[in-house]
N, C-alpha and C positions, 0 to 999 in steps of 0.2 A: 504494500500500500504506500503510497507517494506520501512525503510529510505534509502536512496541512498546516500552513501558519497560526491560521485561524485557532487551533486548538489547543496550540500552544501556551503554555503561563508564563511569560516573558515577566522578568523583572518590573520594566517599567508600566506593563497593564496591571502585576500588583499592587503595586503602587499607586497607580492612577483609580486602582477599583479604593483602597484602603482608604485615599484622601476626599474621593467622593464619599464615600457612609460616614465616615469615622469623624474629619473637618473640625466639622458645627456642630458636634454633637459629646466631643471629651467633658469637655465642662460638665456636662449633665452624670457624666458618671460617680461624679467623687462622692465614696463612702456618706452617709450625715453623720456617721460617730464621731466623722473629724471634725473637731470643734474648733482647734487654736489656727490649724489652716486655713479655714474659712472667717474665721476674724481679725485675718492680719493682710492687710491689701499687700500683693507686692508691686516693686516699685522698679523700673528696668531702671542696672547705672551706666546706659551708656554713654551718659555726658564723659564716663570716668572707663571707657574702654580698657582691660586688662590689667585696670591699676582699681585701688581704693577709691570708695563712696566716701565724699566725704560731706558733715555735717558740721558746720558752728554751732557752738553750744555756750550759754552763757549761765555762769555756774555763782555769779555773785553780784554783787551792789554798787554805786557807786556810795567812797566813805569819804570823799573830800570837802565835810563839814564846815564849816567856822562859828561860833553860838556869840552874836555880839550883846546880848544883855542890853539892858532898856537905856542907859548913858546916852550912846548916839553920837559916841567917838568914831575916830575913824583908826578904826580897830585892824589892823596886823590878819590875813587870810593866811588859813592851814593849808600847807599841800595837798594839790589833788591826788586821792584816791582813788585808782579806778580799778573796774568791775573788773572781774575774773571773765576771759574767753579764752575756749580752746576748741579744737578741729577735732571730732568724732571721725573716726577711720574706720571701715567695714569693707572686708571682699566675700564677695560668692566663693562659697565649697562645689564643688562638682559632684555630683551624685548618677550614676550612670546604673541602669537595670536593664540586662540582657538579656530576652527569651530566642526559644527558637520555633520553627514553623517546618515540619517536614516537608520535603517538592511532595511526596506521595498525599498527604494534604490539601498542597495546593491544587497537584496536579487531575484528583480527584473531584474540585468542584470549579468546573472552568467556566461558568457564567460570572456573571457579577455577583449577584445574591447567592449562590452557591458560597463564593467567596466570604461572602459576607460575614453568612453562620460558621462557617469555619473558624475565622480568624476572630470572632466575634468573642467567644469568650476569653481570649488567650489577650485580646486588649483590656475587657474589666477586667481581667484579672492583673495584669499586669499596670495597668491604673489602677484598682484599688490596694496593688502592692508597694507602689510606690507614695500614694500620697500618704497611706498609713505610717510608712519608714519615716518618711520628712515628718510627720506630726511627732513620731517619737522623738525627730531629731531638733523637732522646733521646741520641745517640753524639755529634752533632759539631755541635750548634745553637751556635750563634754562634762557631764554630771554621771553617767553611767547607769546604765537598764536598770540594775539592782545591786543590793551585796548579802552576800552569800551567809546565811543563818550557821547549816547546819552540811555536814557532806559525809556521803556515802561510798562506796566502791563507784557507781557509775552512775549516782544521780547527786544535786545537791536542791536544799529548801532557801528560801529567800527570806529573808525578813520582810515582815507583814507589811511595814511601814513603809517599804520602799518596795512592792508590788501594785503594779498596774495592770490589769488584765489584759486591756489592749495590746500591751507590750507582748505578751506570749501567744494570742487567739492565732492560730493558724500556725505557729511557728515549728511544727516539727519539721527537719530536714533545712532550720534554719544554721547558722554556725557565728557562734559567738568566740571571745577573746577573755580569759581570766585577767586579771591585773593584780599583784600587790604595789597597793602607790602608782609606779610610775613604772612599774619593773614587771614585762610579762610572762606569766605562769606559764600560763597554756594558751595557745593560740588554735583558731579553727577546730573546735570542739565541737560537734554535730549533737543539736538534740532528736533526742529518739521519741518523747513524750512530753506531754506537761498535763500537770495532775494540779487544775485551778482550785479546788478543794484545799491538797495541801500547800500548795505554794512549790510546788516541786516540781526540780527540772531534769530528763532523766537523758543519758547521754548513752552513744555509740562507742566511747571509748572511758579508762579506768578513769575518771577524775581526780580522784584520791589520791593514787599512785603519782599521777603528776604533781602534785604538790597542790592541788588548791585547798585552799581553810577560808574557814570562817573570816568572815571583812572585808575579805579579796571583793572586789566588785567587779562586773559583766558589763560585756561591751561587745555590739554588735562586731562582728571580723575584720578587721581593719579600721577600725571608726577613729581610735581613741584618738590619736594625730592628726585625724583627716576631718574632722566634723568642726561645727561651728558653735558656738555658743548658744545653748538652747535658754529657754524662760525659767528655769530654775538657775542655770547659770548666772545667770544674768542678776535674778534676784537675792545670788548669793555671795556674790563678788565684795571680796573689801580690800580689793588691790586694783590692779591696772585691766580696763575692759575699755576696748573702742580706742585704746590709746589716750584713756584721759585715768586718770590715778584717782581711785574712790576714797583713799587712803587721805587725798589731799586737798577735796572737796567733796563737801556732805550733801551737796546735791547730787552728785552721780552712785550715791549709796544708798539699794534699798534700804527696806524697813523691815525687822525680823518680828513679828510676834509672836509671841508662844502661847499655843493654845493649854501645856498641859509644862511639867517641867522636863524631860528627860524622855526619851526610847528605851527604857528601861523598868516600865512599868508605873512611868510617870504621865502617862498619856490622857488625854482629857478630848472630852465630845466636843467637835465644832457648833459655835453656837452663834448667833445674830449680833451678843454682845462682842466677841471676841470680830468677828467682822467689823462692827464699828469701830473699834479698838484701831484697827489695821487702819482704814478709811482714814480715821484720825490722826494719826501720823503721817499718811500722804497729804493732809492739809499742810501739818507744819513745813511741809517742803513746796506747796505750792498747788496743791491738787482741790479746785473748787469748780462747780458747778459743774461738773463733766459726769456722763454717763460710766460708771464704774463697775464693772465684770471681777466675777467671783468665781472661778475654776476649781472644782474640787473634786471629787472622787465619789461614784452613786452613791456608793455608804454615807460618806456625809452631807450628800447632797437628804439622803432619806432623811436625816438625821434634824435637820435646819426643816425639813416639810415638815416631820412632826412637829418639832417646834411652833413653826407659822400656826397650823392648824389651828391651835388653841389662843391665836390672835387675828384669826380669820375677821375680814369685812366684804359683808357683800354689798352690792354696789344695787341700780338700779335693774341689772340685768338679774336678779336674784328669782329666780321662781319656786314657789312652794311647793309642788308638783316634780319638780327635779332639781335636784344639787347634784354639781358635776365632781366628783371628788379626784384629786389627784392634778399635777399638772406638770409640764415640757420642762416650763422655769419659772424661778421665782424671781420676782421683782419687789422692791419694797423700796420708798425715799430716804436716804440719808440726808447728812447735815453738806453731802459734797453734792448732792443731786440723787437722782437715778438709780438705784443699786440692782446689776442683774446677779442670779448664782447659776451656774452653768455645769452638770455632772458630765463631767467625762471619764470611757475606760480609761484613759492612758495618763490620767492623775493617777500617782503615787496615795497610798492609804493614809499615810502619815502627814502630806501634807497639801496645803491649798495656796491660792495664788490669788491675792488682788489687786488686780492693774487697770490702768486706764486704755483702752483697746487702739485709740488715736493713734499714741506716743511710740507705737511698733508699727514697722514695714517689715518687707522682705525683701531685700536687695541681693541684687544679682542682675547678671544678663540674661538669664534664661528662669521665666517659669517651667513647670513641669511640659514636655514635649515631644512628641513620636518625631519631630524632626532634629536633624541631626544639624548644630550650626555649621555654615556652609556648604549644605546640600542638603538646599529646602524642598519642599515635595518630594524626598525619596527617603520612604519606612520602610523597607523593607530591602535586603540585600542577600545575594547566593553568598553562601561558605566556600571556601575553594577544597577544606577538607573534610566539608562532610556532609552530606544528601540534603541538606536543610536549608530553610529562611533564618536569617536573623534580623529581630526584630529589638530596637533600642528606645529604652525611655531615657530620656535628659533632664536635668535639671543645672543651676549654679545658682545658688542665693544663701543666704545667710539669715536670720534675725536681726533686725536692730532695734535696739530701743533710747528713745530719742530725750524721755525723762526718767532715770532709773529711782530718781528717789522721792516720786511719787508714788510708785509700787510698794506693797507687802509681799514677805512671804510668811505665811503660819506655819507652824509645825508642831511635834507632838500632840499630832490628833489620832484620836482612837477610835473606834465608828460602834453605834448601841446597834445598827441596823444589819 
C-alpha cells in the first residue's frame, strides 16, 4: 500500500491539533484547592529580561525635625533626616514538568478529536501536576515539605504540625530529598505509600539505614537550592530577603504570633481572638483598611466555624423555613477592614498565615505554559531515543512580597476538629 500523507501524525499537525483544543481553554483547568495560586496575580518582569525585578521600597520617615517653642526667635534648624529606601530584588526559579505521549497513541487517533481525548487527560493531569507543585512551592519553598517525627526500616511519620495533606495526595512514585540542616542525607528516595491517617510516608528503599532521624526535614528532589522563597518563608525571615536586611528595618519583618506556647504539647486552638491579635500588629506596621486573608489548614478552619457559629447574624436574607448551615469562607470586619479565612490542604496543621493578598505578585517571565520560550506554538516534540511524544510544562517566577511586615504568621496551633 503507497504511504498516504494524509494519515500520517506529523509533529506539526500535533501541535496545531493541541493548540486549537487546548489554547483558550488551560486556565479553566486549574485545580480550586489551589488557593494561594489563585490569589496572587503574576506579574511578567520583562522590563528586567534575565536579570532581577526590581522594587523601591521605603522602609522609614523623614526625622529632620526642629521644635522652635513659642519665643519666635530665629532659632538654629537640625539636620535633615531622611527616610530609609532600598531596591527589593527578585528573579524567577525555573520549574520544568516532562510527560511523554507514545507515536502508538498518537498514531492511533489520527483525526482531531480522536486526538483530542487522547492527549486530553495527560494535559489535566499534567496541569493539575504542576500548579499543585508551585502552590506547595509558593507556601513552603525553601521552608521544607515536613520534618520527620519518627522512622522506621523503610517508612518515616511526620510531625502533625508540619503536615499538609495536599503536600502528599497523589504522591506515590513521587521522590523527595532528606536534609540534616544544610547537609544531604539521602537524596531521591521514592515513596511507595502514604498513610494520611498516620502521617506516614513509606519508601522503596531502607531509610533508616541511610541515616535519616528525627528533625531531618523533606524536600521535594532537587528543590532545596533551586526553589524560591515561599509564604512561610517569607513570613519567617529575620535576616536578608529580596536583598533588603529585616535585621535592619522592622518594616521588612513579619509579625510572629503565637497561638499556643511551644510544639511540644504547648499547642493551642486557632481562634478569632488570636486573628485579631495578628491583624493588630500588621497595623502597627502600616496595614489599615485593606481587605485581609487568613490561610489556615481545614482543621482550623472547622475550628474558627465553630467558633463563629455561636456568634452567628443573620441578615435580611434569613428565612425560617431554611437555614443554610455550613459555609466556603468566613468573612467577618476587623479594626483593618474586611477579614476573609480561607482552608487550604496545603497549610501546615501547626500553622496559619495573615496577609494582605495586594502586597504579593508572582514574578517571572513565564507563567505556567505548554509553550516552550522560543518556540511558541510547538507542545509537542518526537524523542530521537524513544517511540514517544514529549510533552513540557514551563514555568519561571518566584513570590514576592512587597510589604513583609504587615503580614503575620501564627503558630503553635493544635486543631479540636
Amino acid at each position: 500500500m503507497a504511504f498516504d500523507p494524509s494519515q500520517s501524525n506529523a509533529v506539526d499537525t500535533l501541535n496545531g491539533h493541541f493548540k486549537e483544543s487546548y489554547a483558550d481553554k488551560i486556565k479553566d483547568l486549574i485545580p480550586e484547592g489551589v488557593k494561594f495560586y489563585n490569589m496572587v496575580e503574576f506579574n511578567s518582569a520583562d522590563k528586567q529580561p534575565g536579570n532581577y525585578y526590581h522594587q523601591p521600597v521605603t522602609l522609614g520617615l523623614e526625622h529632620g525635625f526642629t521644635y522652635g517653642g513659642a519665643a519666635g526667635s530665629a532659632f538654629a534648624l537640625n539636620d535633615a533626616v531622611a527616610s530609609a529606601h532600598q531596591d527589593a530584588q527578585v528573579r524567577g526559579h525555573e520549574l520544568v514538568l516532562r510527560s511523554y505521549l507514545s507515536v502508538a497513541a498518537a498514531s492511533r487517533s489520527k483525526s482531531k478529536n480522536s486526538f483530542v481525548q487522547e492527549s486530553k487527560l495527560l494535559v489535566q493531569n499534567m496541569l493539575k501536576s504542576m500548579v499543585r507543585r508551585m502552590e506547595v512551592q509558593l507556601m513552603y519553598g525553601k521552608s521544607g515539605l515536613g520534618i520527620v517525627k519518627t522512622v522506621s526500616t523503610t517508612s518515616i511519620t511526620l510531625e502533625s504540625y508540619e503536615w499538609a495533606a495536599g503536600i502528599w495526595s497523589g504522591a506515590e512514585n513521587m521522590l523527595v530529598d532528606f536534609y540534616n540542616g544544610a547537609t544531604l542525607v539521602l537524596g531521591g528516595a521514592k515513596i511507595a505509600n502514604v498513610d494520611f491517617d498516620l502521617k506516614k510516608l513509606t519508601f522503596t528503599t531502607d531509610v533508616a539505614a541511610a541515616g535519616v532521624l528525627a528533625t531531618h526535614k523533606v524536600f521535594y528532589k532537587g528543590a532545596k537550592a533551586n526553589e524560591f522563597d515561599g509564604l512561610h518563608s517569607i513570613l519567617s525571615n529575620t535576616g536578608s530577603i529580596f536583598g533588603i536586611d529585616a535585621a535592619s528595618y522592622s518594616l521588612w519583618k513579619s509579625n510572629t504570633v503565637e497561638v499556643g506556647t511551644n510544639f511540644s504539647g504547648g499547642e493551642a486552638v486557632l481562634s478569632f481572638k488570636k486573628v485579631e491579635a495578628a491583624i493588630a500588629r500588621g497595623m502597627e506596621k502600616g496595614l489599615a483598611d485593606e481587605e485581609v486573608t487568613v490561610i489556615c489548614n481545614p482543621k482550623s478552619w472547622n475550628d474558627l466555624l465553630t467558633e463563629q457559629a455561636a456568634k452567628r447574624q443573620y441578615d435580611s436574607s434569613y428565612s425560617e423555613n431554611k437555614i443554610k448551615q455550613g459555609a466556603k469562607e468566613i468573612e467577618f470586619h476587623g479594626a483593618a477592614g474586611m477579614i476573609k479565612i480561607v482552608s487550604s490542604i496545603y497549610c501546615k496543621e501547626g500553622y496559619a498565615y495573615v496577609i494582605c493578598p495586594k502586597e504579593f505578585s508572582r514574578i517571572g517571565s513565564s507563567d505556567i505554559t505548554f509553550e516552550q520560550p522560543g518556540f511558541e506554538g510547538k507542545f509537542l516534540k518526537l524523542l530521537e531515543n524513544a517511540n514517544a511524544y514529549e510533552m513540557r510544562c514551563y514555568t519561571d517566577q518566584a513570590l514576592f512580597c512587597a510589604a513583609p511586615g504587615v503580614m503575620s504568621l501564627l503558630t503553635f496551633i493544635k486543631n479540636d476538629n
